[in-house]
N, CA, C and O atoms as a DFTB+ gen file, in Angstrom:
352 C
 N C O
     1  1      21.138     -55.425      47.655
     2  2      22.362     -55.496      48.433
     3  2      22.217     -54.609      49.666
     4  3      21.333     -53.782      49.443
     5  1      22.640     -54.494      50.639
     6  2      22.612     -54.539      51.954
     7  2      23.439     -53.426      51.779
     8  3      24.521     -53.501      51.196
     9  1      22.839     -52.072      52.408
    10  2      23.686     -50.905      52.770
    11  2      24.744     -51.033      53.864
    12  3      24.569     -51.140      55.078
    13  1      26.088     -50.990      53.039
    14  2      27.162     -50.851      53.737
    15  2      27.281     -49.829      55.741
    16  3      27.383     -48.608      55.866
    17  1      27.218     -50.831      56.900
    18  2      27.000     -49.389      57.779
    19  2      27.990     -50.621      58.650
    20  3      28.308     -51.806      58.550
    21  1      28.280     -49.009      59.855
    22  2      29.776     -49.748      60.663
    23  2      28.808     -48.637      61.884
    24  3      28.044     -47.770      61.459
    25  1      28.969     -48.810      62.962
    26  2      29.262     -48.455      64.259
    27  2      30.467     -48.031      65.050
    28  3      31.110     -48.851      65.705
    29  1      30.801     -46.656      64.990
    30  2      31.635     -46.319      65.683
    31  2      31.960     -46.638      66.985
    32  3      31.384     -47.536      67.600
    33  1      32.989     -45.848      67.521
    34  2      33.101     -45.888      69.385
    35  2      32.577     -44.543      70.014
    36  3      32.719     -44.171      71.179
    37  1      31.899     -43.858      68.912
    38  2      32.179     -42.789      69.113
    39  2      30.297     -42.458      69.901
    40  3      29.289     -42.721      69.245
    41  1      30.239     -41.845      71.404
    42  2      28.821     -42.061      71.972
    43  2      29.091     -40.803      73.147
    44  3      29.985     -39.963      73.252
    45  1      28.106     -41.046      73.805
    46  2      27.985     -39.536      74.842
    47  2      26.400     -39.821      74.946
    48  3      25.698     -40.306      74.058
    49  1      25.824     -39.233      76.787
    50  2      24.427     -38.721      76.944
    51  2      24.251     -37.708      76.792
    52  3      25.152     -36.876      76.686
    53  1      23.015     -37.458      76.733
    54  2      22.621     -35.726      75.939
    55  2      22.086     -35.888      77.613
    56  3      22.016     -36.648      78.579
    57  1      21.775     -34.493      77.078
    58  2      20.761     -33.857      78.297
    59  2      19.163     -34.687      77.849
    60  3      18.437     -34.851      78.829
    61  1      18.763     -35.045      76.912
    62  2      17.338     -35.400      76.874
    63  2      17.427     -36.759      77.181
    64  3      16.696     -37.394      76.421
    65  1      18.071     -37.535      78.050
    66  2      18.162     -38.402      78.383
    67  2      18.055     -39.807      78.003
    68  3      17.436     -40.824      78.319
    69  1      19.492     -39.145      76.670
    70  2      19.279     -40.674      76.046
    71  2      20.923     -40.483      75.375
    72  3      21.288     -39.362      75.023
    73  1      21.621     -41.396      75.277
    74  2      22.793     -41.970      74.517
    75  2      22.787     -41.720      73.372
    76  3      22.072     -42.608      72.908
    77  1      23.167     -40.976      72.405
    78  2      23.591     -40.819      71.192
    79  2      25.273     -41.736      71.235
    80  3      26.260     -41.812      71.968
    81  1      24.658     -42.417      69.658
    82  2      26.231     -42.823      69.235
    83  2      26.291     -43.003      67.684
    84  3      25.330     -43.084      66.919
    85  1      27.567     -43.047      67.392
    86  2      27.548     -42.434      65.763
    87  2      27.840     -43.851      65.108
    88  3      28.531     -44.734      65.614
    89  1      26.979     -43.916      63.509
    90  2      27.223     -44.342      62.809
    91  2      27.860     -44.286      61.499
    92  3      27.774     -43.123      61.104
    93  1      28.492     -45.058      60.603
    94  2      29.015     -44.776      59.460
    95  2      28.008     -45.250      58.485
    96  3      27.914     -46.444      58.199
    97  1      27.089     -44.135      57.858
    98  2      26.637     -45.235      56.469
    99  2      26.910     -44.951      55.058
   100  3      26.746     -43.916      54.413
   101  1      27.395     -46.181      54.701
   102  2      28.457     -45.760      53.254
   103  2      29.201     -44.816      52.981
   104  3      29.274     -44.063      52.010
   105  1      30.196     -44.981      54.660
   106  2      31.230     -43.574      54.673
   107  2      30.765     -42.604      55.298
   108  3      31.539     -41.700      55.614
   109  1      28.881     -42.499      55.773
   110  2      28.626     -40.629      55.724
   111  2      28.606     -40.778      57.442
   112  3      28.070     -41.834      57.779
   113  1      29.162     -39.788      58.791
   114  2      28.375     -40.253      59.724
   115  2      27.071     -39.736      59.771
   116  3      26.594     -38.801      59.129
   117  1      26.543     -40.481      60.634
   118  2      25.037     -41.008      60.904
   119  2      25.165     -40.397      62.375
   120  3      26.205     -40.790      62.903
   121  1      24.363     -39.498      63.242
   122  2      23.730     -40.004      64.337
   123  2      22.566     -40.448      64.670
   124  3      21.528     -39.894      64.307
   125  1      22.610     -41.667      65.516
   126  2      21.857     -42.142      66.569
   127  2      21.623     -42.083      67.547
   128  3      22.663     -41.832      68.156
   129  1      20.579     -42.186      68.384
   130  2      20.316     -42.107      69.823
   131  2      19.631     -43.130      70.311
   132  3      19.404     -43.983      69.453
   133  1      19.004     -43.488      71.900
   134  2      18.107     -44.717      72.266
   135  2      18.094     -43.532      73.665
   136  3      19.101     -42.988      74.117
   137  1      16.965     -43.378      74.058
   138  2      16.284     -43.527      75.311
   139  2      16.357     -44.001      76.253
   140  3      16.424     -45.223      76.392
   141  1      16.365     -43.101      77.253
   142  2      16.837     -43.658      78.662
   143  2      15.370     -44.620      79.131
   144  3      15.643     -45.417      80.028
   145  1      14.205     -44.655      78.768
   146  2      13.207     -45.223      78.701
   147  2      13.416     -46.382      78.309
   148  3      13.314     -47.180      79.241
   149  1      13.733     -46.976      77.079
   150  2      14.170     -47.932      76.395
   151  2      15.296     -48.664      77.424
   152  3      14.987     -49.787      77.822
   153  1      16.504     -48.131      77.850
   154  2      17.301     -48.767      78.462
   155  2      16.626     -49.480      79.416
   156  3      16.554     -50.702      79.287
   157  1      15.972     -48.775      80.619
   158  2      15.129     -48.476      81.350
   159  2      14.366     -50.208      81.614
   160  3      14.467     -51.170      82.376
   161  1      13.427     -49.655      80.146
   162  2      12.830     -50.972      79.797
   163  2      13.283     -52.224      79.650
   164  3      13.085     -53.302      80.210
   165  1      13.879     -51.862      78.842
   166  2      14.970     -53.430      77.948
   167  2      15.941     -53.945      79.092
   168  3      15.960     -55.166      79.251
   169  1      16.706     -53.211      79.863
   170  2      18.006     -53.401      79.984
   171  2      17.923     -53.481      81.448
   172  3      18.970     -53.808      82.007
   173  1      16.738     -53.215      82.301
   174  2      16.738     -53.062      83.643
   175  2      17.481     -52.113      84.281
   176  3      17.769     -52.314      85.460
   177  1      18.064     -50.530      83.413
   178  2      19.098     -49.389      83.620
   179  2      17.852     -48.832      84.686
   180  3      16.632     -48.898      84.535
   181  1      18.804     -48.158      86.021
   182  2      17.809     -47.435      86.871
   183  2      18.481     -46.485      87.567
   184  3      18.111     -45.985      88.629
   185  1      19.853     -46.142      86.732
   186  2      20.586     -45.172      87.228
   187  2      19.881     -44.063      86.123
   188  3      19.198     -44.452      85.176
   189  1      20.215     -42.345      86.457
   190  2      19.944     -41.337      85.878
   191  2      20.889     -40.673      85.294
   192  3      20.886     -39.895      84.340
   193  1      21.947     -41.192      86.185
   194  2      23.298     -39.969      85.195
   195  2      23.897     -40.477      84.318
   196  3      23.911     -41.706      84.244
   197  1      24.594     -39.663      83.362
   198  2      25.401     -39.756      81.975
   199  2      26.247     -41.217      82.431
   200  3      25.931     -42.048      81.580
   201  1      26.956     -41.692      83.186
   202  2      27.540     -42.171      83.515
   203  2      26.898     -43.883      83.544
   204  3      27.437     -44.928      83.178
   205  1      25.645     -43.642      84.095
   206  2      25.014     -45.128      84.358
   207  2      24.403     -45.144      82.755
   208  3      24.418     -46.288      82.302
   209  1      23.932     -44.238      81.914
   210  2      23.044     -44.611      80.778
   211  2      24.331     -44.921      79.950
   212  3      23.966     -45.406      78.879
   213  1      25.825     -44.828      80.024
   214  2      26.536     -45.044      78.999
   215  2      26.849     -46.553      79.168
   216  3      26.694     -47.337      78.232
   217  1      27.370     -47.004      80.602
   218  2      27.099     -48.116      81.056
   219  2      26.323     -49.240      80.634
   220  3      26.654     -50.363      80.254
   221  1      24.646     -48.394      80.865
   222  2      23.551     -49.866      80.467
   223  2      23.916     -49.769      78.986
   224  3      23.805     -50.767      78.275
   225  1      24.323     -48.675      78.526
   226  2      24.394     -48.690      76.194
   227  2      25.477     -49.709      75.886
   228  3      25.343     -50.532      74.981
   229  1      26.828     -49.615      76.859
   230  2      27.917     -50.356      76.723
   231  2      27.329     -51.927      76.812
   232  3      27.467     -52.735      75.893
   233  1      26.614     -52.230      78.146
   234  2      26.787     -53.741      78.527
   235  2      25.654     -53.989      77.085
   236  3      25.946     -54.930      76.348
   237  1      24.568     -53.256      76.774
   238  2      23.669     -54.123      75.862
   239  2      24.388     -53.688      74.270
   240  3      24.156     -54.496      73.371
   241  1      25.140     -52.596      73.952
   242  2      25.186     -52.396      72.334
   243  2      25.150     -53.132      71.329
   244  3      25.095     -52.614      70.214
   245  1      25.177     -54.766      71.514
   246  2      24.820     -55.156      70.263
   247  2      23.343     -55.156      70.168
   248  3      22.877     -54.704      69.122
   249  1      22.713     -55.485      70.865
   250  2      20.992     -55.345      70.750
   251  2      20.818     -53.922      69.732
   252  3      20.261     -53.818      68.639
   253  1      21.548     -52.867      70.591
   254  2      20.742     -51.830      70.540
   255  2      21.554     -51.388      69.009
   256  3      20.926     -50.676      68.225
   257  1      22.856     -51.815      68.678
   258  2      22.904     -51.412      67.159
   259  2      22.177     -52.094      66.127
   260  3      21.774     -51.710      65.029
   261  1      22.084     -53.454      66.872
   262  2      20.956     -54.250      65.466
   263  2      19.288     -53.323      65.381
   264  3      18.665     -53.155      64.332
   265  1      19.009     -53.013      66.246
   266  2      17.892     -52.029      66.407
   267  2      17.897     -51.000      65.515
   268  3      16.903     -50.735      64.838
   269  1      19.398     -50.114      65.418
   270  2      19.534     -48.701      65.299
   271  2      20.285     -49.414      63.374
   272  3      20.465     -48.532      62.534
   273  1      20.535     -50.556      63.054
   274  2      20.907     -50.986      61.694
   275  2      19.684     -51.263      60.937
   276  3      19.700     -50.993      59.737
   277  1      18.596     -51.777      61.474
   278  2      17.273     -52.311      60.921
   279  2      16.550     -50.864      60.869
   280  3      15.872     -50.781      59.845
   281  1      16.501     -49.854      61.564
   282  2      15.935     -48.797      61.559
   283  2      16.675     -47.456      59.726
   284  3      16.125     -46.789      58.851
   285  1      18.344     -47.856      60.196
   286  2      19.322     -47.276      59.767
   287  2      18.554     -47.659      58.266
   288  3      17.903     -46.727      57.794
   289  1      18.571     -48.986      57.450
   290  2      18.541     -49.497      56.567
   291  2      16.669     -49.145      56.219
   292  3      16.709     -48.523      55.157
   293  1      15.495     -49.247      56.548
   294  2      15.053     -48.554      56.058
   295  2      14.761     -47.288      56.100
   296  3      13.923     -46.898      55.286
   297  1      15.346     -46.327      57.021
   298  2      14.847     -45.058      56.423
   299  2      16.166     -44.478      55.608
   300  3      16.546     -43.322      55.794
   301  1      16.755     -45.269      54.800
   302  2      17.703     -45.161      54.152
   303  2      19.131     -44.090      54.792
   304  3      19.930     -43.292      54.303
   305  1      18.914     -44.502      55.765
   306  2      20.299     -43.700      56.737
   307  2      20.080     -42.407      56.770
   308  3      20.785     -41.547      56.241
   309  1      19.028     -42.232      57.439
   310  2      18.725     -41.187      58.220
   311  2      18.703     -41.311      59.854
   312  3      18.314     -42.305      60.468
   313  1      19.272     -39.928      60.514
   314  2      19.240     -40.466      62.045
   315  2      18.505     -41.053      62.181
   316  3      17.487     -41.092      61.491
   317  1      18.829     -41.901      63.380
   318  2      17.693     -42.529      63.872
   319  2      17.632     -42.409      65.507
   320  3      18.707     -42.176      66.060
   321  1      16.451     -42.549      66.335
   322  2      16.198     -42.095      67.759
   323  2      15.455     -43.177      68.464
   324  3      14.237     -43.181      68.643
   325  1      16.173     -43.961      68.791
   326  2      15.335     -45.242      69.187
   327  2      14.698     -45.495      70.700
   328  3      15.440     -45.456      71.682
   329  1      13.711     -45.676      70.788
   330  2      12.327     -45.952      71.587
   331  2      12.234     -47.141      72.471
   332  3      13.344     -47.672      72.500
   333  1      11.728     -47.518      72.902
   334  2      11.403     -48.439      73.722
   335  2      10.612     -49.532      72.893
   336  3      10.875     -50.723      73.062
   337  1       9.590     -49.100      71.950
   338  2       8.878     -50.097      71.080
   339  2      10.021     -50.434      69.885
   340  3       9.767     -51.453      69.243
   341  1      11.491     -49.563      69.428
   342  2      12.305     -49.924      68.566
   343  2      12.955     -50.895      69.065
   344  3      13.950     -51.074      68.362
   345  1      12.902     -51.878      70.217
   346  2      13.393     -53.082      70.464
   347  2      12.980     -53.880      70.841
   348  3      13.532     -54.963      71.035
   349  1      11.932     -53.600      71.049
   350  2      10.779     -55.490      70.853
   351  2      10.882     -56.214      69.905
   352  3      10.220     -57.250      69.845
């Protein structure tokens, strides 16, 4: 059976230049993050500030939670920090 997980609203850029946003798994939160690299890559993002990386996370987030759920589910809901190769 398929570990129960939800995606909050709940997100912000760090200083290491990447989007953290929180997950719920089976109730516990979870954080996640993705790379401004990854956006970068994937998403054609070519702004630098907090402002443009929340942007490119907003217009793509379903990609990038199915990424951060497939990751979520096997390392049995442990953060997860997603990459540029975590969405190929």
């Amino acid at each position: 059976m398929a570990t129960p997980i939800e995606f909050t609203n709940r997100r912000h850029a760090v200083a290491a230049a990447r989007v953290a946003f929180e997950a719920n798994v089976e109730g516990k939160p979870v954080w996640c993050s993705v790379s401004m690299d990854a956006l970068n890559h994937h998403f054609g993002n070519t702004g630098t500030s907090a402002h443009d990386l929340i942007l490119s996370f907003e217009a793509h987030r379903p990609r990038i939670e199915a990424a951060a759920r497939r990751a979520l589910e096997k390392n049995g809901g442990q953060s997860v920090e997603l990459e540029t190769r975590d969405l190929d």
